[in-house]
Each structure stands twice: as C-alpha cells, then as structure tokens.
C-alpha atoms as one frame of an Amber mdcrd trajectory, in Angstrom:
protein
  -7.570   1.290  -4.151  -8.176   0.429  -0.384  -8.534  -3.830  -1.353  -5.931
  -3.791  -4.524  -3.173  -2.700  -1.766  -4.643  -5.473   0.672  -4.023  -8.153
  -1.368  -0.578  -6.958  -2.524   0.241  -6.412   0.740  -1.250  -9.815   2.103
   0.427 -12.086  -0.572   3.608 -10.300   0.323   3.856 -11.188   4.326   4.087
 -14.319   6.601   0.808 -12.107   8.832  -1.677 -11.596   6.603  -4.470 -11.347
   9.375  -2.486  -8.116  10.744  -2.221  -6.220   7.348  -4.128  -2.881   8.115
  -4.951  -0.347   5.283  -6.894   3.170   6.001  -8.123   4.886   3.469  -8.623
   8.652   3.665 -10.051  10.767   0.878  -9.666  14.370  -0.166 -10.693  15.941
  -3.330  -8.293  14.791  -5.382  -6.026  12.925  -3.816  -6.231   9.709  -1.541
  -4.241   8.827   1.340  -4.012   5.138   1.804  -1.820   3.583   5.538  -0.536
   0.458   4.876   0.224  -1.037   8.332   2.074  -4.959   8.838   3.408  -7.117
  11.395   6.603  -5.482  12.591   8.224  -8.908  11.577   6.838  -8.182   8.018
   8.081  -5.027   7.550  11.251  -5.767   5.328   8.825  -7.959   2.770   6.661
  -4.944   2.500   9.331  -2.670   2.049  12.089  -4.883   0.054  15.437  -4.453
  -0.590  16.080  -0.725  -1.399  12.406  -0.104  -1.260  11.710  -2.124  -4.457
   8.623  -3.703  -3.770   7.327  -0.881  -2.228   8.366   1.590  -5.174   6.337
  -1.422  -7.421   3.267  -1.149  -5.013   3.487   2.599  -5.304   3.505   2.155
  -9.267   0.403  -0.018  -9.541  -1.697   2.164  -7.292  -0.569   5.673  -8.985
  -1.877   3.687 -12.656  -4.758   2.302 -10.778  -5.641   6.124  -9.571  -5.125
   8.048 -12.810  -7.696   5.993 -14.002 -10.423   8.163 -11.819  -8.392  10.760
 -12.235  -6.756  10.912  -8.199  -3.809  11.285  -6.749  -3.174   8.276  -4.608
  -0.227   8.180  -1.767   0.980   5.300  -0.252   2.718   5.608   3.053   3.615
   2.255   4.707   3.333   2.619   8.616   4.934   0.523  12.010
C-alpha cells in the first residue's frame, strides 16, 4: 500500500523528493500519512478533493484484496 500511494503521489507533484508516506498497521486496518511540499498540496488534494477521493478509491480496492481496511489521511 505504502509504495502504490508513493508513486501516485510522486507523479502527481512538482516535489517528488519531499513526498513522505508512513505506514502504520493495526489488525485490520492500516493507517497510511501522505505528507507533500506545502506548494504541492492543491495537486494532491485537487479540485473538490477529486484526486484525492480517486487515490482513496485505488487504495480501499488495493486493501480489500488482503482483506484491510486502509485510511488515507493527507498531512501539511
């Protein structure tokens, strides 16, 4: 989960050396930080949260293949 939301997230911004993702596991459910470039933010995040609603898609499908719950939370 951690690298699919790296490269999303790195093909997305004009920073890719500054994306940041932390991944921290529970049982059943994973907690993944996306952090940018302050400068970035609005390509991560999109117009009306778009892209980041479409990020949030493909790593909830990507999860319910192992059977997780997978939250993305995009941080400053």
């Amino acid at each position: 989960m951690k690298k699919l939301v790296e490269i999303l997230a790195r093909s997305l911004v004009d920073y890719p050396d500054k994306v940041e993702v932390n991944q921290v596991e529970g049982e059943k459910s994973i907690i993944l930080e996306l952090r940018v470039d302050e400068d970035d933010m609005g390509k991560v995040i999109g117009k009306q949260g778009k892209i980041a609603k479409a990020m949030r898609t493909v790593v909830k499908a990507a999860a319910a293949k192992e059977g997780k719950r997978v939250v993305l939370e995009i941080i400053k």
